[in-house]
C-alpha positions as CSV (number, residue, x, y, z in Angstrom):
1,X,-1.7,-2.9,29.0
2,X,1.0,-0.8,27.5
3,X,4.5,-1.9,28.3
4,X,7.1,0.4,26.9
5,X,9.8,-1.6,27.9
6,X,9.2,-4.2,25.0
7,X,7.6,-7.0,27.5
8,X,4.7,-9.0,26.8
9,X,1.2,-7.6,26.0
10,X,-1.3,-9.8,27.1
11,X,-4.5,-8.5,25.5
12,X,-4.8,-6.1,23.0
13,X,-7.7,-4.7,21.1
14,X,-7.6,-3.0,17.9
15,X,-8.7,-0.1,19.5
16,X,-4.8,0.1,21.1
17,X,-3.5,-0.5,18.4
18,X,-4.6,0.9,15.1
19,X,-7.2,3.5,17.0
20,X,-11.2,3.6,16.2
21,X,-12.7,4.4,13.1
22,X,-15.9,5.4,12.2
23,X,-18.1,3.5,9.0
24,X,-17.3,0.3,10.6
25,X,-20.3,-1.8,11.7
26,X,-19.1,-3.6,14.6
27,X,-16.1,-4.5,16.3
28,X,-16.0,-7.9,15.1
29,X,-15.8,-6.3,11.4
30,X,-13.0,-4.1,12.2
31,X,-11.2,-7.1,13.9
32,X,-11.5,-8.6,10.2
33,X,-10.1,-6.1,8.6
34,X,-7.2,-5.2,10.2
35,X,-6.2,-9.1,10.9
36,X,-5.4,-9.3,7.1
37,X,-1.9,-9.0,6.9
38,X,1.2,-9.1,4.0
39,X,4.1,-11.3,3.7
40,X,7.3,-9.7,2.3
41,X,11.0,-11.1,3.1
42,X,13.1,-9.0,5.4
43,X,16.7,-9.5,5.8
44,X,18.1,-10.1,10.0
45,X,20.6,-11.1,11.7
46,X,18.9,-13.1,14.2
47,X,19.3,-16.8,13.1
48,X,15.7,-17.3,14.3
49,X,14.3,-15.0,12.0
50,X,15.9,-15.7,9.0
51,X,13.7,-14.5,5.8
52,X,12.3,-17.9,3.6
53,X,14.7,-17.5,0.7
54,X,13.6,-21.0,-0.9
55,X,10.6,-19.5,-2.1
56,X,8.6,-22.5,-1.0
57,X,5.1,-22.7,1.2
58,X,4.9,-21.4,4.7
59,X,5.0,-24.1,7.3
60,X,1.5,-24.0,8.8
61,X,0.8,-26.5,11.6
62,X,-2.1,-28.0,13.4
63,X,-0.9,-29.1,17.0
64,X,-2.8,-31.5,18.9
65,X,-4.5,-29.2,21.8
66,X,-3.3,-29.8,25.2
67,X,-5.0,-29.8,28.3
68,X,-1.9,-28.8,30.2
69,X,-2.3,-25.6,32.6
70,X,0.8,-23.5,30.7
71,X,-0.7,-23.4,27.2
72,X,-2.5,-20.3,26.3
73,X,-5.5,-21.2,23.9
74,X,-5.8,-19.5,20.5
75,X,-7.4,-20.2,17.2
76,X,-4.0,-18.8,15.6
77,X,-0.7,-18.4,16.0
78,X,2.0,-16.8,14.0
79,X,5.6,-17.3,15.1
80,X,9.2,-16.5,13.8
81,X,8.4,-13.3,12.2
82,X,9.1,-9.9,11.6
83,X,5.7,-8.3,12.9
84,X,5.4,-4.4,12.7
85,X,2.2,-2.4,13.9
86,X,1.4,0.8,15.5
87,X,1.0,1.0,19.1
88,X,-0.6,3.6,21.1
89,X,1.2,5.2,23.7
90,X,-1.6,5.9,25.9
91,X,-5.1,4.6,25.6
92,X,-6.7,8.5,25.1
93,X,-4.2,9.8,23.0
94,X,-3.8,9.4,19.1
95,X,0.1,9.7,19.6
96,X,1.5,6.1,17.7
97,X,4.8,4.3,17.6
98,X,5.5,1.5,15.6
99,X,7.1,-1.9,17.8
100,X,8.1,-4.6,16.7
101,X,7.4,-8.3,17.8
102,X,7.9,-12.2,16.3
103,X,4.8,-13.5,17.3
104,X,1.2,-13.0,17.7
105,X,-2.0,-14.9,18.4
106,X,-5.8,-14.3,17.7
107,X,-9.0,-15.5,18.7
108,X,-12.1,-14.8,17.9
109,X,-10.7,-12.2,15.8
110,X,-9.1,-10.0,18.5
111,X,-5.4,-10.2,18.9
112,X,-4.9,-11.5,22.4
113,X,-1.1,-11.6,22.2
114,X,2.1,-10.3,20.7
115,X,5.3,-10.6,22.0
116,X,8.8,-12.5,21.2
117,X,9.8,-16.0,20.5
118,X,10.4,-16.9,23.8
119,X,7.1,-15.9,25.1
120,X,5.0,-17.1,22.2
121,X,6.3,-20.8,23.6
122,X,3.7,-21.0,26.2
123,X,1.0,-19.8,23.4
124,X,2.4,-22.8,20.8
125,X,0.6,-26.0,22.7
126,X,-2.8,-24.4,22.8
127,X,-3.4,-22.9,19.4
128,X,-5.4,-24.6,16.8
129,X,-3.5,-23.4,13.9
130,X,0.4,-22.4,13.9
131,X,1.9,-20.8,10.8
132,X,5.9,-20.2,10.9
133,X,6.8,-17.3,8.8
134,X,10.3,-18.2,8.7
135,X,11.2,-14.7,8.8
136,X,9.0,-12.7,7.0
137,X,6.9,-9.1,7.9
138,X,3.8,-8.9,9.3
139,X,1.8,-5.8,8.6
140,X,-1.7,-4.7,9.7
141,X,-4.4,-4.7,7.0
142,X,-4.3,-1.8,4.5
143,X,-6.9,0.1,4.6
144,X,-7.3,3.4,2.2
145,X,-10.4,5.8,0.9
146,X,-9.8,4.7,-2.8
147,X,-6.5,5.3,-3.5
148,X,-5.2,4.2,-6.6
149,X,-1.6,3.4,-5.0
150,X,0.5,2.7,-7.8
151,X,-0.4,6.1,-9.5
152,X,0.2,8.2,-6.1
153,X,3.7,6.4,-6.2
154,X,4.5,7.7,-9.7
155,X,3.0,10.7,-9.2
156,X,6.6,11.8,-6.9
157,X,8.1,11.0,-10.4
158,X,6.6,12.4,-13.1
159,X,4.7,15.8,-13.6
160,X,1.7,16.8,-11.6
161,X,-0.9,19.0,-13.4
162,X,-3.2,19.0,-10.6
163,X,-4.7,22.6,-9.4
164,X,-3.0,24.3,-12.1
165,X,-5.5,27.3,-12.8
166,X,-5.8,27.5,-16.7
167,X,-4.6,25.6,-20.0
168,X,-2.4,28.7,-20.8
169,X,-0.5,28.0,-17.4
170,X,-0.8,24.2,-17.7
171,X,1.0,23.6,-21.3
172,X,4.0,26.5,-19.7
173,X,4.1,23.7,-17.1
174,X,4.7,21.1,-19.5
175,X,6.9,23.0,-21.9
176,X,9.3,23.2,-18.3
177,X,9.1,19.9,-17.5
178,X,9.9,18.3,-21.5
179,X,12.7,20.7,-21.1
180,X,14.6,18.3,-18.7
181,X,13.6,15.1,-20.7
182,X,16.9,13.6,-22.7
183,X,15.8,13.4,-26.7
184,X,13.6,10.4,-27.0
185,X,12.8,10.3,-23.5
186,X,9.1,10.0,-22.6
187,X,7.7,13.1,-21.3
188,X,4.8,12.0,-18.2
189,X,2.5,13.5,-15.9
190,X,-1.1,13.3,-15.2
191,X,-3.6,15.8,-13.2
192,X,-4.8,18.0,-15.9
193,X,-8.6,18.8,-15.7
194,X,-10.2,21.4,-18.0
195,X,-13.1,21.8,-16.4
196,X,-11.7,23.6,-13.8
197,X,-9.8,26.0,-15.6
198,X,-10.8,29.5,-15.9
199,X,-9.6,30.5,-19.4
200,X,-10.7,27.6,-21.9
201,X,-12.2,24.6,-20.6
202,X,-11.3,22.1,-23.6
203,X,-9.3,19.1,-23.7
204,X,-5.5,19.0,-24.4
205,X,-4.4,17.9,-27.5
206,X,-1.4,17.6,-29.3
207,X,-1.2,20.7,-30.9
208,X,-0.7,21.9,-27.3
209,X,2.9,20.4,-26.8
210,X,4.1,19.1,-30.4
211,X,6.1,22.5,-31.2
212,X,8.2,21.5,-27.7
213,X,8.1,18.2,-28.2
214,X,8.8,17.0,-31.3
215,X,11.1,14.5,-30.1
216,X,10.0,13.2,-27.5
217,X,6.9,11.2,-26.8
218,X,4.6,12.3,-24.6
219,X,1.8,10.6,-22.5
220,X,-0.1,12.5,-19.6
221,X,-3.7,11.4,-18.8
222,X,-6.2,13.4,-17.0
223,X,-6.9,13.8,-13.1
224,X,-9.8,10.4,-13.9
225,X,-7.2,8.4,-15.8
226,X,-9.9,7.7,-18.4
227,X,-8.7,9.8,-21.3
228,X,-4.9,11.0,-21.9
229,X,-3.3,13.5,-23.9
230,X,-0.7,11.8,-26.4
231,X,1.9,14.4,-28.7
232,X,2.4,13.0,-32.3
233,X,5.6,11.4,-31.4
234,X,3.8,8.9,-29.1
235,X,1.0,8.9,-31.9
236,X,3.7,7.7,-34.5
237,X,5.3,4.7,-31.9
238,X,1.8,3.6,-31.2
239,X,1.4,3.0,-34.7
240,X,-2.1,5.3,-35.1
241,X,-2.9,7.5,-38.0
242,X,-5.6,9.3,-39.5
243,X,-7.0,5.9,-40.8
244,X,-7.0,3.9,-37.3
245,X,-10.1,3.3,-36.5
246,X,-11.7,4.2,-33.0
247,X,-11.4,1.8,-30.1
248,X,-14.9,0.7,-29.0
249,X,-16.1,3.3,-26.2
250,X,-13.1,5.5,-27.1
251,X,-11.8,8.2,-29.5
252,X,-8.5,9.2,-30.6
């Protein structure tokens, strides 16, 4: 049921609301997945929802089950939240817009309600387990194809080398970029992959950037992460000569 007016949402599978994906092996598996969720404290105005600023455990409770013909039965409910997920619109469309709720219940790994404090009252008597969030966010389970996150994040920061067509073109892009870097700031970037260059396909080394770069240290590892080019500066900082020895499985 899709209520665009922000009412309640009595059953919802996570076909409506994250959309299927193949690899999965069953439905029960995808339920899994996606029920994982993160905490992080979000500042509101409602009094209700009021982010836990003490720092101290999340009340979880285990109500005594009632037979009583109002209570909606759950194996979990989480109340008092911030909870954010993607909605569909329609149930044959891949068109999404993110709602917002302050409660939800599961069971049998399918979320079978989200909705607002006041409706998640009737759904409080009958769950087995009730966690209050005290104000935090509630986000679906992230799921990604290997993506190394924290890198991708820096990446908007620092110099990309990736598709760059030749080491001639690649060290002009670095020579650029140290240009804007303040003396004795770090000169960073990663992407660079000689294999796919079409006029020499060797590694980078500091003989590349030193004559730009002379005073400032510079640190830009491949597209793999597994080996880096370094400029003499950062050599000198680090403390490495022509006497340090190798590091085991490595080379300088």
């Amino acid at each position: 049921m899709y209520d665009h007016g922000g009412g309640l949402i009595k059953t919802i599978k996570p076909s409506h609301l994250f959309g299927r994906r193949s690899g999965y092996s069953s439905l029960k598996h995808s339920v899994l997945m996606l029920a994982l969720f993160s905490f992080a404290s979000v500042q509101t105005s409602s009094a209700e929802n009021k982010p836990n600023q003490s720092g101290g455990p999340l009340t979880i409770e285990r109500p005594s089950l009632s037979n009583h013909s109002s209570c909606e039965v759950s194996d979990l409910l989480l109340h008092n939240a911030r909870i954010h997920t993607p909605i569909k619109r329609a149930p044959d469309t891949s068109d999404y817009e993110i709602a917002s709720y302050e409660a939800l219940a599961i069971k049998d790994g399918v979320f079978i309600f989200v909705g607002s404090a006041a409706e998640a009252k009737a759904w409080k008597c009958g769950a087995s387990k009730v966690m209050d969030l005290q104000g935090s966010a509630v986000f679906p389970g992230f799921t990604d194809s290997h993506q190394h996150l924290e890198g991708v994040g820096r990446r908007t920061k620092t110099l990309s080398l990736f598709g760059i067509p030749s080491l001639k073109a690649t060290v002009s892009r670095i020579r650029e970029w140290s240009e804007q870097i303040p003396e004795g700031g770090w000169v960073m970037g990663r992407g660079w992959i000689e294999r796919e260059w079409r006029d020499e396909q060797r590694f980078l080394t500091r003989w590349d950037v030193d004559s730009f770069t002379e005073s400032k240290p510079l640190y830009m590892p491949r597209a793999d992460g597994v080996s880096a080019l370094v400029n003499s500066k950062a050599l000198a900082l680090a403390g490495i000569n022509r006497d340090t020895l190798d590091p085991e499985g490595g080379r300088f």
